[in-house]
C-alpha positions, 0 to 999 in steps of 0.5 A: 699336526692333525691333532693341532689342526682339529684344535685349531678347527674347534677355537675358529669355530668357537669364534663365531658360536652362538653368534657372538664373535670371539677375538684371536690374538697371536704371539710370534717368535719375530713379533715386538711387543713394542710395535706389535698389537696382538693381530695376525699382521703384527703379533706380540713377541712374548707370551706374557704380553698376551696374557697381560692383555687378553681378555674372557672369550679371547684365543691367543694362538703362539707361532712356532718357536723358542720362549723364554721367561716366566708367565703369569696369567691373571685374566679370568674367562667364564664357564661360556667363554673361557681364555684359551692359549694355544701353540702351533707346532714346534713351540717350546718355552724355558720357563714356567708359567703360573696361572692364578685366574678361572677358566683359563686352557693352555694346550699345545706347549712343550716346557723345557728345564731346567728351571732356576730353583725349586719352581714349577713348569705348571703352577695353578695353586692359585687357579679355579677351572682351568685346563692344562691339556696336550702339553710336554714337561721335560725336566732337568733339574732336581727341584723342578716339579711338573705340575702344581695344584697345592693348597687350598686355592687350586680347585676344579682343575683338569690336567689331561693328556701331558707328557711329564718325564724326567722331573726330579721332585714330583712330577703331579702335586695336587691338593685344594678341591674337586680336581682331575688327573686325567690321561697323562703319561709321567715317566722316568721319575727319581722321586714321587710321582704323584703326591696328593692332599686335599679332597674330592680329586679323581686319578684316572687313567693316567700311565705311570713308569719307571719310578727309581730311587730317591733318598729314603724311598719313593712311591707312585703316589703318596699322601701323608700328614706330620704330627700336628698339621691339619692337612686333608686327603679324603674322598679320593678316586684312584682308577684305570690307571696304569702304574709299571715298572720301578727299574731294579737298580744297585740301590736298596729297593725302596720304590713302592706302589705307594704310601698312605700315613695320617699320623693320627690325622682324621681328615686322611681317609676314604680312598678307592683304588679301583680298575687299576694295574699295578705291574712289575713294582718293588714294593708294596701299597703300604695303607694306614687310613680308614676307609679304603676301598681295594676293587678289580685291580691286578697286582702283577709281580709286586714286591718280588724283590723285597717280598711279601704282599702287595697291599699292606693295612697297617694297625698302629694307634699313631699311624693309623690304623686302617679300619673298615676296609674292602678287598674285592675281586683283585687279582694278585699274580706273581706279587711276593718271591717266587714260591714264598708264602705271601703275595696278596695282602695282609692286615694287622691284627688290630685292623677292624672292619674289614670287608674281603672277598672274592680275589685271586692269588697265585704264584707267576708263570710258569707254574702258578702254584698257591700261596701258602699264607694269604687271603687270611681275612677273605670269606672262606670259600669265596676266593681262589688260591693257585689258579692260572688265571689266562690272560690274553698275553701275559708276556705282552702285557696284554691282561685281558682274559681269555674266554676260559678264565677261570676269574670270568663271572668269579667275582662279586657285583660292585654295580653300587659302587661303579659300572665299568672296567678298565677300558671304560666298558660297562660291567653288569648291572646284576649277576657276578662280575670278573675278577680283575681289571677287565669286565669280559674277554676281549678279542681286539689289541689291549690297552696296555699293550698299546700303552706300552 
């Protein structure tokens, strides 16, 4: 409720801004799009009525109640004077609702399943600088997918702050150019969680868990091309994203951090995963595209069911392979079986070009003893194997550092490439970094203990 009134503060006050009035429109479950005109004293029924009318600069506010049906917005707004639809409290919709104009914001909705065949709560494949912000997703059918940015059309997009749960076929599909997935929480998924083509798109701090079994397997976040097609991934920003929990079940275990497969495809390359946590996840970050950046991220008890590492690059002249890569400052606590010899990365002998250093691997509580055969492409000497590496409540999952890390000022300076942490805290500008997500010990809550 205060959130929606601080909205509902801000669009009245946008109304009047710059001195040029903005009109309101309204929608209520007890409206008639018969005898209604969209004023307050006599709203519309439907929310399509409204975005068959509502015009650049304008706000649709919708009452509190059950809606049906599917939407299409049109209308387009500006970059000054952007169209706003806005939900009060207790507003939910049995549909979907595809938005295929510019500068269009939905916020406040709550989307209900399951829908009628393979359909989308949120379709903007067609939409330019739109914003789906605050929303609610809640599935219930297998070919329901949460939101929608594919092809090539859908660009400049923000999909912040939503709740995504129980979709059964991709919760976040994004492609087209420049957009953003930023502080979503997806959860309980039985497929991919994020699947991404295109380029130029940032994933940032977003909270994805429990992602189970689907036929063959399924990833948190997957990109690939079949042979022949001419799709794009490439300039892609994966950070401080929080990526838990794959739930052990009798199925075989085929949940992976992710997958990223070219075939051969040039235009599938240049990722950079960095500031992330990868924690408690059955399989590997599986990588067959050249160019990819592995930076400050902690890789905690991954792969402890199949074995082996964490991060795979692979060579195969068809798949790949994954040349010029860089593998600094990660930490890999408790990835692999317990006492195994592997649980760090590995790369294929033809992988070329690589550039690692300065990690951390060990074993998990209670003993953190060394992995036998790991960090076999890092700087001699740069690394460390076997080292406790005192996390603020590792149990808690609170993976902070205590001021006695042995990871604090481990690692090498990145500032050429990013400046802060997982928290958004700036890293030094000169001098060492930690190793890991976070930048310094810390003595207030951690982020993924509230998280979770």
């Amino acid at each position: 409720m205060k959130r929606y009134v601080l909205l509902c503060l801000m669009i009245l006050c946008s109304l009047v801004a710059f001195g040029t009035p903005r009109t309101a429109l309204y929608v209520s479950a007890t409206g008639s799009d018969t005898t209604g005109d969209g004023s307050a004293c006599a709203p519309w029924a439907t929310i399509q009525r409204a975005a068959a009318a509502v015009k650049a600069g304008e706000v649709v506010f919708v009452g509190p109640g059950q809606y049906s049906g599917a939407i299409t917005t049109s209308a387009s707004g500006t970059a000054c004077n952007p169209i706003v639809f806005q939900a009060a409290p207790g507003v939910t919709i049995a549909g979907r609702w595809r938005l295929v104009g510019e500068y269009v914001t939905i916020t406040g909705f709550a989307m209900q399943g399951p829908l009628a065949g393979s359909l989308n709560f949120f379709d903007l494949s067609g939409a330019k600088h739109c914003t789906v912000s605050y929303n609610t997703v809640q599935g219930g059918d297998y070919n329901d997918r949460g939101v929608y940015l594919g092809g090539s059309a859908s660009s400049y997009n923000a999909i912040e702050h939503n709740v995504i749960r129980n979709i059964d076929y991709v919760p976040i599909w994004i492609g087209g150019v420049g957009n953003t997935i930023e502080r979503n929480t997806v959860d309980n998924v039985s497929t991919d969680a994020i699947l991404v083509w295109g380029h130029g798109h940032v994933i940032r701090g977003n909270d994805v868990g429990r992602v189970t079994y689907a036929p063959n397997h399924a990833d948190y976040m997957q990109t690939f091309s079949n042979a022949g097609d001419t799709n794009e991934s490439y300039d892609i920003l994966v950070e401080r994203n929080f990526f838990h929990d794959s739930p052990w079940t009798t199925e075989p275990a085929n949940v992976q951090i992710g997958q990223l497969s070219p075939q051969g495809n040039p235009n599938i390359r240049d990722w950079m995963f960095r500031n992330n946590i990868f924690a408690r996840i059955d399989g590997p970050l599986n990588i067959n595209i050249p160019g990819t950046k592995v930076l400050n991220n902690l890789f905690y008890r991954v792969s402890t069911r199949i074995g082996g590492n964490a991060v795979n690059f692979g060579d195969s002249v068809t798949n790949g392979p994954a040349h010029n890569p860089t593998v600094k400052n990660n930490l890999f606590i408790g990835c692999g079986r317990l006492m195994d010899k592997y649980g760090s990365y590995s790369m294929e002998a033809g992988v070329q070009g690589d550039d690692c250093s300065h990690n951390l691997v060990a074993d998990g509580p209670p003993g953190y003893g060394p992995k036998k055969l790991t960090l076999s492409r890092d700087l001699a000497g740069a690394s460390l194997n076997g080292i406790n590496p005192l996390f603020v409540d590792e149990l808690g999952g609170d993976f902070r550092l205590l001021p006695e890390s042995p990871v604090v000022s481990a690692g090498v300076n990145l500032s050429l490439l990013f400046k802060d942490d997982f928290d958004g805290s700036p890293r030094p500008a000169t001098g060492p970094w930690s190793i890991g997500p976070f930048a310094a010990p810390r003595v207030l809550a951690g982020m993924i203990a509230a998280r979770r």
